[in-house]
C-alpha positions in Angstrom: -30.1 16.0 -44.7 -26.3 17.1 -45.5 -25.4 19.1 -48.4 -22.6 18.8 -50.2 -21.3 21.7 -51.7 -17.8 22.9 -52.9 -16.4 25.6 -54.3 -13.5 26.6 -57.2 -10.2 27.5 -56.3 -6.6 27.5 -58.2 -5.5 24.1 -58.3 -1.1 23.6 -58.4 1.1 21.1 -59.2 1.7 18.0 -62.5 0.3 15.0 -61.8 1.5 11.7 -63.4 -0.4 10.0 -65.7 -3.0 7.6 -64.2 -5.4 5.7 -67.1 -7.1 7.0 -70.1 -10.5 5.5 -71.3 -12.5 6.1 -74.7 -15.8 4.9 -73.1 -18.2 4.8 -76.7 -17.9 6.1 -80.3 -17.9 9.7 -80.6 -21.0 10.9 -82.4 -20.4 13.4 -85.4 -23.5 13.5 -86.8 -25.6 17.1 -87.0 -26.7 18.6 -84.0 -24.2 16.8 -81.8 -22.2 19.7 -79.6 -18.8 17.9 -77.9 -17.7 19.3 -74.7 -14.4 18.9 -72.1 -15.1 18.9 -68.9 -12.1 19.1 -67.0 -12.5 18.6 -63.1 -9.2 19.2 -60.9 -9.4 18.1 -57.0 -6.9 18.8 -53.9 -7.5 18.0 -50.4 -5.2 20.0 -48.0 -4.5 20.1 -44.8 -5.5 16.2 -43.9 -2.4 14.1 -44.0 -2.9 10.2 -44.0 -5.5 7.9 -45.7 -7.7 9.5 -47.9 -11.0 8.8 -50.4 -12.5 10.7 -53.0 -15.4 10.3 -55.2 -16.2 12.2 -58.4 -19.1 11.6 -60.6 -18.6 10.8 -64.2 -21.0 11.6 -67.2 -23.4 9.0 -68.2 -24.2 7.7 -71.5 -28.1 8.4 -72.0 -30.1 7.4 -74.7 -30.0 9.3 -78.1 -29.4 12.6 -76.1 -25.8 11.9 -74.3 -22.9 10.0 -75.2 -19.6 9.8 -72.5 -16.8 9.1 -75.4 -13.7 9.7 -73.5 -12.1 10.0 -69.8 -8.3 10.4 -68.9 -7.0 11.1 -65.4 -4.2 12.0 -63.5 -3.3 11.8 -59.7 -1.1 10.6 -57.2 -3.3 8.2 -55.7 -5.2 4.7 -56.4 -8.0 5.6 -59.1 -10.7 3.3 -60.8 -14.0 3.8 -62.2 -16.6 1.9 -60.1 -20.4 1.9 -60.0 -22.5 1.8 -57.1 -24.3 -1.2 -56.7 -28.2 0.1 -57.1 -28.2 3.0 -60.0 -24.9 1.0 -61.6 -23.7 5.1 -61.7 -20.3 5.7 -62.9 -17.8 7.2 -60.3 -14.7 7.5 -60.1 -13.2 6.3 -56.5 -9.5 7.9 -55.5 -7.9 6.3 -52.7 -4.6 7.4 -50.9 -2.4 5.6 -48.5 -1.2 8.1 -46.5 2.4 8.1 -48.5 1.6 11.7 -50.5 1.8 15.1 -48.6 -0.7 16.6 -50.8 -4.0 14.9 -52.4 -4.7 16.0 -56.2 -6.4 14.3 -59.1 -7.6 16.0 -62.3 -10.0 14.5 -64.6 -11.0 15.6 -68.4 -14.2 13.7 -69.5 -15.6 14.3 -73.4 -18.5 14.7 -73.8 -21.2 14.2 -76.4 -24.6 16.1 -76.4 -27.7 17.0 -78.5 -30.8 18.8 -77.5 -33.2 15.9 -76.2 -37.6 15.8 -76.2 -38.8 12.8 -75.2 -37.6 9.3 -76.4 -40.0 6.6 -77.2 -38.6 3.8 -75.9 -40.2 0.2 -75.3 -42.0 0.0 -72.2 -40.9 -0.7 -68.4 -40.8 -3.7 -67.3 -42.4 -4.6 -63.8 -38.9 -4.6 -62.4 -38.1 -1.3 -63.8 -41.5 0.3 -63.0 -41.3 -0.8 -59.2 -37.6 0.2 -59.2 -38.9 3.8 -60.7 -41.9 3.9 -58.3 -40.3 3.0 -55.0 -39.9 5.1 -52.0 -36.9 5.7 -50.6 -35.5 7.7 -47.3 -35.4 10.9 -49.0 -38.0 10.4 -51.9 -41.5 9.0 -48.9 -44.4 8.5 -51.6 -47.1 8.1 -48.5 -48.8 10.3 -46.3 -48.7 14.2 -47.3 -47.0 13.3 -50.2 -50.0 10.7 -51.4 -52.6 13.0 -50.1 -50.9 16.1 -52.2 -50.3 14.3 -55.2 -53.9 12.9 -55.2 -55.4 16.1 -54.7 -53.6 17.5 -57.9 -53.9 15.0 -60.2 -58.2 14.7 -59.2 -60.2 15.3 -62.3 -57.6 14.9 -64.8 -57.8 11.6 -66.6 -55.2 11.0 -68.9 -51.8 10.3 -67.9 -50.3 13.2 -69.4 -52.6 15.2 -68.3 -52.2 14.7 -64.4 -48.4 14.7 -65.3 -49.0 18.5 -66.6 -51.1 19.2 -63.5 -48.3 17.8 -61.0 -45.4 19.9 -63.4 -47.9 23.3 -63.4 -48.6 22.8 -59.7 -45.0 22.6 -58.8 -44.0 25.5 -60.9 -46.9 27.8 -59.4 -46.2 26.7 -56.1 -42.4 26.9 -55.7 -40.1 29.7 -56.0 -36.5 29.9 -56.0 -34.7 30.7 -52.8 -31.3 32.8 -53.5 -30.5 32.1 -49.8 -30.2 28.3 -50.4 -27.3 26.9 -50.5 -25.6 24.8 -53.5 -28.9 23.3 -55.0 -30.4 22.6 -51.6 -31.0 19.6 -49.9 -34.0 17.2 -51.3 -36.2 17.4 -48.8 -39.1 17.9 -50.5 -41.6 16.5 -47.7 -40.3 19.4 -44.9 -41.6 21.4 -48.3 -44.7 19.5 -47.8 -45.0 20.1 -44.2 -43.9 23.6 -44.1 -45.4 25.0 -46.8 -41.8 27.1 -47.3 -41.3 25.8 -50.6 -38.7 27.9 -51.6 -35.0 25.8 -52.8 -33.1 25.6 -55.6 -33.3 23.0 -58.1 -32.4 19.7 -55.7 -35.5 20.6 -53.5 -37.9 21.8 -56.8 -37.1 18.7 -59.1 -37.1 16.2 -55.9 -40.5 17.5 -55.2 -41.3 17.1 -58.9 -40.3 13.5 -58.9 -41.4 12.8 -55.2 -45.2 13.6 -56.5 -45.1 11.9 -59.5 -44.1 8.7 -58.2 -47.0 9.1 -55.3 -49.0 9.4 -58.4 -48.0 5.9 -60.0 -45.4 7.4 -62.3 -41.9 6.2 -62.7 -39.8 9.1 -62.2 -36.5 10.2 -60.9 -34.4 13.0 -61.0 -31.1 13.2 -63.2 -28.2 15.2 -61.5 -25.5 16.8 -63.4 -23.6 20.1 -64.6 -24.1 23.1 -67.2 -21.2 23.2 -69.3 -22.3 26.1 -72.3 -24.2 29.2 -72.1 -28.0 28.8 -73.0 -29.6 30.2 -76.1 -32.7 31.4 -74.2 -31.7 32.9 -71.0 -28.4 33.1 -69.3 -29.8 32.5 -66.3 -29.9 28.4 -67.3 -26.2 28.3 -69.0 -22.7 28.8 -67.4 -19.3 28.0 -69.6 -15.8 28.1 -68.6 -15.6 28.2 -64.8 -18.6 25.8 -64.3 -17.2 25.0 -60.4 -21.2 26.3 -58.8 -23.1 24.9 -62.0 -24.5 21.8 -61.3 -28.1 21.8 -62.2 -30.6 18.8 -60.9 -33.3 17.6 -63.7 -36.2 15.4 -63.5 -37.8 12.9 -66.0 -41.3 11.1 -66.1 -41.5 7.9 -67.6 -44.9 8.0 -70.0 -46.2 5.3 -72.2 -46.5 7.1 -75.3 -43.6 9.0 -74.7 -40.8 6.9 -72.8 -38.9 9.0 -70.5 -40.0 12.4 -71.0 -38.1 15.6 -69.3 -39.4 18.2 -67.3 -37.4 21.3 -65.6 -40.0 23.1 -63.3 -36.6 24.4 -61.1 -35.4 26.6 -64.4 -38.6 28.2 -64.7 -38.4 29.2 -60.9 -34.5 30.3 -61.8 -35.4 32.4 -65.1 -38.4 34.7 -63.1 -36.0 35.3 -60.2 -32.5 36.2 -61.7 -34.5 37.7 -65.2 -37.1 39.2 -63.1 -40.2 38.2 -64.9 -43.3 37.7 -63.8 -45.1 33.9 -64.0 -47.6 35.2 -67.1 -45.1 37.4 -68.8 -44.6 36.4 -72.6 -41.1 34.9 -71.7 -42.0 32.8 -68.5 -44.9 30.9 -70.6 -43.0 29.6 -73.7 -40.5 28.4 -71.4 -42.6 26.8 -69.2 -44.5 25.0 -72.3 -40.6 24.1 -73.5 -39.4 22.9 -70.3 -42.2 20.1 -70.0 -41.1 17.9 -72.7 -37.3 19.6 -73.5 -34.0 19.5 -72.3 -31.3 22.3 -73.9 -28.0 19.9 -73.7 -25.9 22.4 -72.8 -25.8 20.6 -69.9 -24.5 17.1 -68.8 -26.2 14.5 -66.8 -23.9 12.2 -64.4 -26.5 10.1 -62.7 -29.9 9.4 -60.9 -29.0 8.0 -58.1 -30.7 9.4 -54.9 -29.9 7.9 -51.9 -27.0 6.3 -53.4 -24.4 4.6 -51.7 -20.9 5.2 -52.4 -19.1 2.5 -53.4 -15.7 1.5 -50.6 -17.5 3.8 -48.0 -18.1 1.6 -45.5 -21.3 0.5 -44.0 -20.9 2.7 -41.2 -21.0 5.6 -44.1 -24.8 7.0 -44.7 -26.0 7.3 -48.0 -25.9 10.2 -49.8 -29.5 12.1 -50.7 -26.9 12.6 -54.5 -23.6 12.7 -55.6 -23.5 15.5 -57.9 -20.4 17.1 -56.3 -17.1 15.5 -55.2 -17.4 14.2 -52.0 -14.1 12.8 -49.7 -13.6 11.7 -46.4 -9.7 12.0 -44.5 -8.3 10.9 -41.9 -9.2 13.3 -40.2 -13.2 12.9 -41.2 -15.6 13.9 -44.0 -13.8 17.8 -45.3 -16.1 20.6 -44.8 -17.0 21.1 -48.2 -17.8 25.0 -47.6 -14.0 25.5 -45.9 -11.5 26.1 -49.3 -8.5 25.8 -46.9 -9.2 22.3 -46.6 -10.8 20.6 -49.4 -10.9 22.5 -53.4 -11.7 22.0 -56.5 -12.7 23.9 -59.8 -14.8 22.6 -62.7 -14.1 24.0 -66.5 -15.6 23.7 -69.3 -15.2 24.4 -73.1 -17.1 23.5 -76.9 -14.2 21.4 -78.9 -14.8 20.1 -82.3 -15.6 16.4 -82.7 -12.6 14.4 -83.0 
């Protein structure tokens, strides 16, 4: 599987004035924390045609709210969704005309720390849609057999949901070596029985056993944009360009869609250096199974997602939680800064 990771770098020149949206009311009620996320882009060194998508925040529930986007650029911008998750991205497009590609985009947006929601319950079309395979996310064979042999004995659906959540987090451990968030591939994992990654590979193996268990699940990619009030291991503010952060949510019937972060509790025992029974590691492993700290934002779910104007000679892409552009002269190496940059901020603002 490809990864696709970038990384921040100064970002020059004014841009004209492209579109500004005010996507949904801004909520101002108490605990509601507003954030700008401003996300600037260049490609260099690739004159001609160019595309470029960036993911947008999503409005989720009573947790999330995306209230505002306005961009600039010197190319052909619209917001478009792909056309199985219905994700918001917004697609650049250049004609070969400008010397240099740039777009900058500042999204608002709303959050509030988020347990589960009740919420009516699936139906059949949205529990098969939940509980399908896909390329990157098999549900047969070692996943099946895995997922069956930790959920045996535990009757109620929340409790083989905690037994699939505990087993992860015992199991896996954080890999510093990995790159970006890793790559998914939570069935090499399987087969290997290396399962060390970052939180792409520990939240797609989350999700990967659940749904092999019968559970609609899928993971939510996205972004920290404010330090954390319980370790800052889990927060970043300001320069947020190597933040994104990849979630994972479990769809129960007497809970709706209730969120689980096994890859955080992996991330707080390496970079804090705590044990898995210290004092620390157990309250946030009780809090990350049914709790999400919103100082982070959520852009989509959509694994395996095609981009929208790619092409159908274009693969899909395991997620598209970083910007992601192809040239004329191909797709940018997204780990060489002399040829494709960006940089990710982010601040608190009060509620307008």
């Amino acid at each position: 599987m490809e990864r696709r990771v970038l990384f921040a770098s100064a970002f020059a020149g004014s841009l004209a004035p492209a579109f500004r949206i005010n996507a949904a009311e801004t909520p101002v009620s108490a605990g509601w924390r507003h954030f700008e996320i401003i996300t600037r882009v260049t490609l260099l060194g690739a004159p001609g045609a160019a595309r470029l998508w960036l993911p947008l925040a999503q409005t989720a529930y009573g947790y999330q709210v995306a209230h505002g986007l306005e961009t600039r650029g010197n190319g052909n911008m619209a917001v478009v969704r792909d056309d199985r998750y219905g994700a918001a991205i917004l697609r650049t497009t250049w004609d070969g005309t400008a010397t240099q590609q740039q777009v900058q985009v500042v999204q608002t947006v709303a959050t509030r720390d988020r347990g589960a929601i009740p919420l009516a319950p699936l139906t059949k079309a949205e529990r098969d849609f939940w509980t399908a395979p896909l390329p990157t996310v098999p549900t047969d064979g070692i996943v099946r057999e895995t997922a069956d042999k930790i959920t045996a004995g535990h009757a109620t659906p929340r409790d083989r949901l905690r037994a699939i959540y505990d087993w992860v987090v015992d199991t896996t451990w954080r890999d510093p070596e990995t790159a970006g968030c890793g790559t998914g591939d939570f069935k090499q994992m399987l087969e290997s029985g290396h399962f060390g990654g970052k939180c792409a590979d520990i939240s797609g193996l989350m999700v990967g056993l659940a749904r092999a268990a019968g559970f609609p699940a899928r993971d939510v990619y996205g972004i920290r944009v404010a330090d954390s009030r319980q370790f800052p291991s889990i927060g970043k503010s300001g320069d947020i360009s190597k933040a994104q952060h990849c979630r994972a949510e479990v769809f129960l019937e007497d809970a709706g869609w209730f969120p689980v972060d096994p890859a955080d509790v992996r991330k707080v025992m390496l970079e804090s250096k705590l044990s898995i029974d210290s004092p620390e590691v157990k309250a946030l492993r009780e809090r990350l199974f049914g709790n999400w700290e919103m100082n982070w934002v959520g852009y989509n779910s959509g694994t395996d997602i095609d981009l929208p104007g790619a092409g159908k000679r274009t693969p899909n892409f395991v997620f598209l939680m970083y910007p992601c552009a192809f040239t004329a002269n191909g797709q940018p190496d997204t780990l060489d800064p002399a040829r494709f940059r960006y940089e990710i901020t982010s601040r608190e603002v009060t509620a307008a």
